[in-house]
PDB file of N, CA, C and O in Angstrom:
ATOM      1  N   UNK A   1     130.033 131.078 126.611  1.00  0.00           N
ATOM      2  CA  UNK A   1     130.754 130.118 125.777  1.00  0.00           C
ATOM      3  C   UNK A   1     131.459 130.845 124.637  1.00  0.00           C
ATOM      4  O   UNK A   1     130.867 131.691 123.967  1.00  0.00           O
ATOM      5  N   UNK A   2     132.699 130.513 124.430  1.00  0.00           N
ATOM      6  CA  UNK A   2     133.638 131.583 123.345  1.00  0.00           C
ATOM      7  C   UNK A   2     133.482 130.622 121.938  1.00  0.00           C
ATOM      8  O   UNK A   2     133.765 129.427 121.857  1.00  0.00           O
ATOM      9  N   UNK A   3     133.023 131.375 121.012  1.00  0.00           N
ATOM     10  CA  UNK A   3     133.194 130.645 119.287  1.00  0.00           C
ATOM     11  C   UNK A   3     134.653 130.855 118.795  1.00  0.00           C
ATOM     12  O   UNK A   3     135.378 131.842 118.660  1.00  0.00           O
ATOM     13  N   UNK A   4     134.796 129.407 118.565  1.00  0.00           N
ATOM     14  CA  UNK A   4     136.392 129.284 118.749  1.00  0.00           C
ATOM     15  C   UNK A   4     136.990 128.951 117.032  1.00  0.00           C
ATOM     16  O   UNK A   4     137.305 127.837 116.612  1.00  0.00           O
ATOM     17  N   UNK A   5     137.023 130.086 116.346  1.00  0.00           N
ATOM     18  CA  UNK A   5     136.858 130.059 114.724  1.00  0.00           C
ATOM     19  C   UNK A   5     138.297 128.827 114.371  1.00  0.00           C
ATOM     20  O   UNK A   5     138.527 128.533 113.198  1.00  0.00           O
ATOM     21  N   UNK A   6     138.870 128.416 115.140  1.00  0.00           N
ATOM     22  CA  UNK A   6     139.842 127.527 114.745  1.00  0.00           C
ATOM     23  C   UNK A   6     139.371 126.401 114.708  1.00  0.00           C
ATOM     24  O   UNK A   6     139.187 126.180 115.905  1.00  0.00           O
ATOM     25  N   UNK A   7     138.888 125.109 113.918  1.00  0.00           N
ATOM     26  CA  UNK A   7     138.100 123.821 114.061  1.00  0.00           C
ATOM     27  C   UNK A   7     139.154 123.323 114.673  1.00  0.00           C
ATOM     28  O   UNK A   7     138.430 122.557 115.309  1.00  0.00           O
ATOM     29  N   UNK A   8     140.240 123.053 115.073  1.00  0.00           N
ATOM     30  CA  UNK A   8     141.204 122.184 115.623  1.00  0.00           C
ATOM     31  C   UNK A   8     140.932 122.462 117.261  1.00  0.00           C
ATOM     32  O   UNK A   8     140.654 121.632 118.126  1.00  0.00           O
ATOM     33  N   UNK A   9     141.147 124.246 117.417  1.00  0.00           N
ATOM     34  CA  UNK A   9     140.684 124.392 118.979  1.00  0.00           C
ATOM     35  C   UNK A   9     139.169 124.017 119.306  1.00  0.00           C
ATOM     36  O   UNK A   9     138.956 123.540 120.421  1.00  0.00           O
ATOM     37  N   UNK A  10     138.363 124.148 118.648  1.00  0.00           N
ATOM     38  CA  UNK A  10     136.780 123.865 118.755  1.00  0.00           C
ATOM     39  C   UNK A  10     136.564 122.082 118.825  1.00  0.00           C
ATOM     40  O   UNK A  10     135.661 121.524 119.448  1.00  0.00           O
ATOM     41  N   UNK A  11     137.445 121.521 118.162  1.00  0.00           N
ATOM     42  CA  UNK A  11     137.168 119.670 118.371  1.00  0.00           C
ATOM     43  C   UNK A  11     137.917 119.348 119.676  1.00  0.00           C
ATOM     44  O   UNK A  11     137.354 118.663 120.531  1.00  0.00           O
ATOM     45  N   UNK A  12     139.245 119.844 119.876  1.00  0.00           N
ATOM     46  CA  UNK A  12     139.859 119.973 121.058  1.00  0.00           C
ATOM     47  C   UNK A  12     139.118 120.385 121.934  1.00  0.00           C
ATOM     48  O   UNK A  12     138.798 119.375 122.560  1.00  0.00           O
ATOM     49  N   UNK A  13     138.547 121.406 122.463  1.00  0.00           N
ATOM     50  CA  UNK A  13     137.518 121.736 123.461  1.00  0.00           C
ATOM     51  C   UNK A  13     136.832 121.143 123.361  1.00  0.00           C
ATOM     52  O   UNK A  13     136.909 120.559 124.442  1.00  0.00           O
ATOM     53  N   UNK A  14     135.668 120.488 122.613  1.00  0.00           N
ATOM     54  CA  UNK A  14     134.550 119.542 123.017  1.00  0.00           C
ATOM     55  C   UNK A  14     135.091 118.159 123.068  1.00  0.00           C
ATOM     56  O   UNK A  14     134.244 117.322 123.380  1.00  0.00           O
ATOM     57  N   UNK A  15     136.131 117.766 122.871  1.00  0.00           N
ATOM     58  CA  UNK A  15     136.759 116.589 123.619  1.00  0.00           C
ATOM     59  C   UNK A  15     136.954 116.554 124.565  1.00  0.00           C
ATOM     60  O   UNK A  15     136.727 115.550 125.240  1.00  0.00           O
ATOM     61  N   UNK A  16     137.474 117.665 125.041  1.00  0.00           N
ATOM     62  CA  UNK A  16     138.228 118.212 126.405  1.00  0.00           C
ATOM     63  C   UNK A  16     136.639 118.006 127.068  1.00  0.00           C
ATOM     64  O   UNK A  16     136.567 117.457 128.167  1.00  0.00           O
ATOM     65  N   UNK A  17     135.821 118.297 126.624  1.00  0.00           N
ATOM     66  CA  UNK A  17     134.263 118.619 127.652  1.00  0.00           C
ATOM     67  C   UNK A  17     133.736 116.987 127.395  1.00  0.00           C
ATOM     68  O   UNK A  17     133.132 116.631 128.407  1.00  0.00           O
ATOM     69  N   UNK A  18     133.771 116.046 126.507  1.00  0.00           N
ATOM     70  CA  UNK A  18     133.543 115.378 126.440  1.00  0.00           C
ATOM     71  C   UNK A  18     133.824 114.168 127.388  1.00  0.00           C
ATOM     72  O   UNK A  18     132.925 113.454 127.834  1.00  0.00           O
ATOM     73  N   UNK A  19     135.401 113.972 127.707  1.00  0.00           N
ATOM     74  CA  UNK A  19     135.320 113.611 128.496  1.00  0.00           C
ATOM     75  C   UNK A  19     135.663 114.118 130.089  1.00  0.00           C
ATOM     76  O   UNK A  19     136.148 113.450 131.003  1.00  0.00           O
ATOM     77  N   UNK A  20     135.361 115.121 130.084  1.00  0.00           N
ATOM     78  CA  UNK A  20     134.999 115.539 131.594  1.00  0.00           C
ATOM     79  C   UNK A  20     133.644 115.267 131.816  1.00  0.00           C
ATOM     80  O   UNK A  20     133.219 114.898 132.912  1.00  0.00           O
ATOM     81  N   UNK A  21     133.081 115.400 131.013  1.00  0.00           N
ATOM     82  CA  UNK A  21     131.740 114.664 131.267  1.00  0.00           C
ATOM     83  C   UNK A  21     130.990 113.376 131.698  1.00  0.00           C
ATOM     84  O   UNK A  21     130.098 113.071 132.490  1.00  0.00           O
ATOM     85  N   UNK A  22     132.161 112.487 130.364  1.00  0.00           N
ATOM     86  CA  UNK A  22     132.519 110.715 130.823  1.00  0.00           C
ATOM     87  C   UNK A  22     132.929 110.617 131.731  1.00  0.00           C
ATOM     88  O   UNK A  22     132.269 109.836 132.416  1.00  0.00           O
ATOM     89  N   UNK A  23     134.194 111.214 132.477  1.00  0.00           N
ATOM     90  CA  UNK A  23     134.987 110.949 133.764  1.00  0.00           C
ATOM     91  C   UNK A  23     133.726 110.997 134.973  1.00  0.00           C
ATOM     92  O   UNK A  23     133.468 110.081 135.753  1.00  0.00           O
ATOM     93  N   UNK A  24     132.807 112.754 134.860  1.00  0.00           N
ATOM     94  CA  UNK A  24     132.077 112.407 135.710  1.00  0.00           C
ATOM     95  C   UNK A  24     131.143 111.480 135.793  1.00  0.00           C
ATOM     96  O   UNK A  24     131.108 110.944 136.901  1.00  0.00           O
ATOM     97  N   UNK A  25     130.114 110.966 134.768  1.00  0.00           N
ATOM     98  CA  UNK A  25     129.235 110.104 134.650  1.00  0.00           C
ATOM     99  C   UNK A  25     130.155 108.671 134.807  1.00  0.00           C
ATOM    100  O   UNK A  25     129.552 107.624 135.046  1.00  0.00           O
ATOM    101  N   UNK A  26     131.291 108.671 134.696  1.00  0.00           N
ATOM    102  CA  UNK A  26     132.049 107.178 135.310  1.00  0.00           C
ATOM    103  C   UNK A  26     131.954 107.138 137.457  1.00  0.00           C
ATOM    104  O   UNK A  26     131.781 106.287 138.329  1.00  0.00           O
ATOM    105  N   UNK A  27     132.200 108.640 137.375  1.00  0.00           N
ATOM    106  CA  UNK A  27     132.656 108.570 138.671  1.00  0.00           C
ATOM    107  C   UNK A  27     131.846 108.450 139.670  1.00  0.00           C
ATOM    108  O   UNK A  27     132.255 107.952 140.718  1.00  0.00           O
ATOM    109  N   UNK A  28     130.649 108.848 139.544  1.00  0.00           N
ATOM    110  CA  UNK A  28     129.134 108.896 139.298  1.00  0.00           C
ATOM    111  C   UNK A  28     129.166 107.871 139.681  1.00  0.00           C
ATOM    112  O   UNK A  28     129.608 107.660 140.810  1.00  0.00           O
ATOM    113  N   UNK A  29     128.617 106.650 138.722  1.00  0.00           N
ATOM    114  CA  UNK A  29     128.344 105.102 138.798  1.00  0.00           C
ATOM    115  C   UNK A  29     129.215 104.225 139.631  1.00  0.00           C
ATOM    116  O   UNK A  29     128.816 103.151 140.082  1.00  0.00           O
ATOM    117  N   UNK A  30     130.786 104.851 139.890  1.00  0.00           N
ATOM    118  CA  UNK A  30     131.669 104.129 140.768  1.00  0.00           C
ATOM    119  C   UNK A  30     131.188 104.181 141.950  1.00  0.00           C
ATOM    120  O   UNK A  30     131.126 103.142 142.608  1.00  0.00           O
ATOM    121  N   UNK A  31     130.729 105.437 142.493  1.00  0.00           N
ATOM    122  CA  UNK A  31     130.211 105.678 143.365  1.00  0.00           C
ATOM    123  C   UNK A  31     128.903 105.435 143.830  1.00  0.00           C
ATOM    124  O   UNK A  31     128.716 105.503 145.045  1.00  0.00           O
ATOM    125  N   UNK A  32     127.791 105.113 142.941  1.00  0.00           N
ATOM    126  CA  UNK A  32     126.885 104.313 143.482  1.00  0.00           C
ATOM    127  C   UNK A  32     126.862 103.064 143.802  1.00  0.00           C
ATOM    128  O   UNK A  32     126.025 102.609 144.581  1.00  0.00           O
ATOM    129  N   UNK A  33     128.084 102.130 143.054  1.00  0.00           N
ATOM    130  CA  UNK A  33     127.870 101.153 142.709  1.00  0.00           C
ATOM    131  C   UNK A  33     128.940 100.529 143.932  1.00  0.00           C
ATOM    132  O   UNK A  33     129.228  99.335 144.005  1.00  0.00           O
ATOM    133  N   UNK A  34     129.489 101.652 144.922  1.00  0.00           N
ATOM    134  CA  UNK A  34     130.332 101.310 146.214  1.00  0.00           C
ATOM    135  C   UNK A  34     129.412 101.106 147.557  1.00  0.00           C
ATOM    136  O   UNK A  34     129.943 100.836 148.634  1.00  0.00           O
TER     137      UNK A  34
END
């Protein structure tokens, strides 16, 4: 994992992970719920 001394790139990346995370845990439940 790279320490990303810019807070703008560092909130940007854990958004960015944030919702790849949501997308999967959505996609997840779409899929059980088919």
């Amino acid at each position: 994992m790279f320490l990303l001394p810019n807070t703008l790139e560092h909130h940007t990346y854990t958004t960015h992970v944030a919702i790849m995370r949501n997308s999967k845990r959505t996609l997840s439940s779409m899929l059980n719920r088919s």
